[in-house]
C-alpha positions in Angstrom: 89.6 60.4 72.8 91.9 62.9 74.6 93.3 63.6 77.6 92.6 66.5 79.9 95.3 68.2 82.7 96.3 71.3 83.8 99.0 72.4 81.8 101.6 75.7 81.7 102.5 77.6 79.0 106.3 78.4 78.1 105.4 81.6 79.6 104.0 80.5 82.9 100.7 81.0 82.9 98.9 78.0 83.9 96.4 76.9 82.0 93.7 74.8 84.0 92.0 71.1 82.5 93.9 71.8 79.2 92.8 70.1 76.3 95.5 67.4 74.9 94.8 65.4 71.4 97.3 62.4 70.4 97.3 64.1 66.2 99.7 61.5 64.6 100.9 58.0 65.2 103.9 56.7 63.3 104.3 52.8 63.0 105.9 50.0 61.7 105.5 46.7 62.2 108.8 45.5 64.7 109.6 48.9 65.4 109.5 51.4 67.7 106.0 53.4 66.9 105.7 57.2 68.1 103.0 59.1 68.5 102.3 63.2 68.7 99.9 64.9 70.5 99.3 69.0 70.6 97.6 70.7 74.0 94.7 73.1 73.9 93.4 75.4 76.0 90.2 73.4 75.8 87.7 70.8 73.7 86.0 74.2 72.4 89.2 75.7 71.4 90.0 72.5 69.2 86.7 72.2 68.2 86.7 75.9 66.5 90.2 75.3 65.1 91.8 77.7 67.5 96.0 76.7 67.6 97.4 74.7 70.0 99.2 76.9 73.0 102.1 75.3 73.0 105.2 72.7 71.4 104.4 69.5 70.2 104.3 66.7 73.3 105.9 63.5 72.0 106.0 60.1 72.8 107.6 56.6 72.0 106.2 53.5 72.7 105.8 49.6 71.8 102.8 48.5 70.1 101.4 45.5 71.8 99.8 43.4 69.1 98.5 40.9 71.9 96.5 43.5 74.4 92.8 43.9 74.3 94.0 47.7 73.6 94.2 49.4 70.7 97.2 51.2 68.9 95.5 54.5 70.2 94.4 53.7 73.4 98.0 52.3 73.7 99.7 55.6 72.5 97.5 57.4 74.8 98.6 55.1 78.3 102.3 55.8 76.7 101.2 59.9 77.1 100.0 59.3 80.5 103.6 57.3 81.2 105.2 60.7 80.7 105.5 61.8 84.4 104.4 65.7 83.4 100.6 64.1 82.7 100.8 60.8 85.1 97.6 62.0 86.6 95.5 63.3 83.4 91.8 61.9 83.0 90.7 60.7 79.9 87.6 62.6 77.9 
């Protein structure tokens, strides 16, 4: 699971259908969970264990015990919340 968008560096270069992976979910039960995701430049980048291009993207959001979805498909929906990646496409 992952997200893909076109994404900019810090330094401006744009970086077309970049590669973004939710790496971390931190929960407790009652709380507030947060999850951490890092962008690529692509799935083959990843893949070959190439660095990320850029800072951490993080995220905060309520676990829904009750949904049909699960904590990861729920952190993800919470990534696509963030109005930067609104519009990314899941892969």
């Amino acid at each position: 699971m992952a997200l893909q968008h076109d994404l900019q560096t810090p330094q401006g270069l744009l970086i077309p259908n970049g590669y973004i992976v939710l790496v971390s979910i931190q929960w407790q039960k009652g709380q507030t969970h947060y999850g951490t995701a890092l962008p690529w430049v692509s799935k083959e980048d990843r893949d070959a264990g190439r660095e990320p291009f850029q800072v951490p993207i993080h995220v905060q959001f309520q676990y829904d015990v009750e949904s049909s979805e699960n904590i990861l498909q729920q952190a993800y929906a919470a990534l696509k919340a963030i109005p930067e990646l609104a519009d990314s496409i899941d892969v």
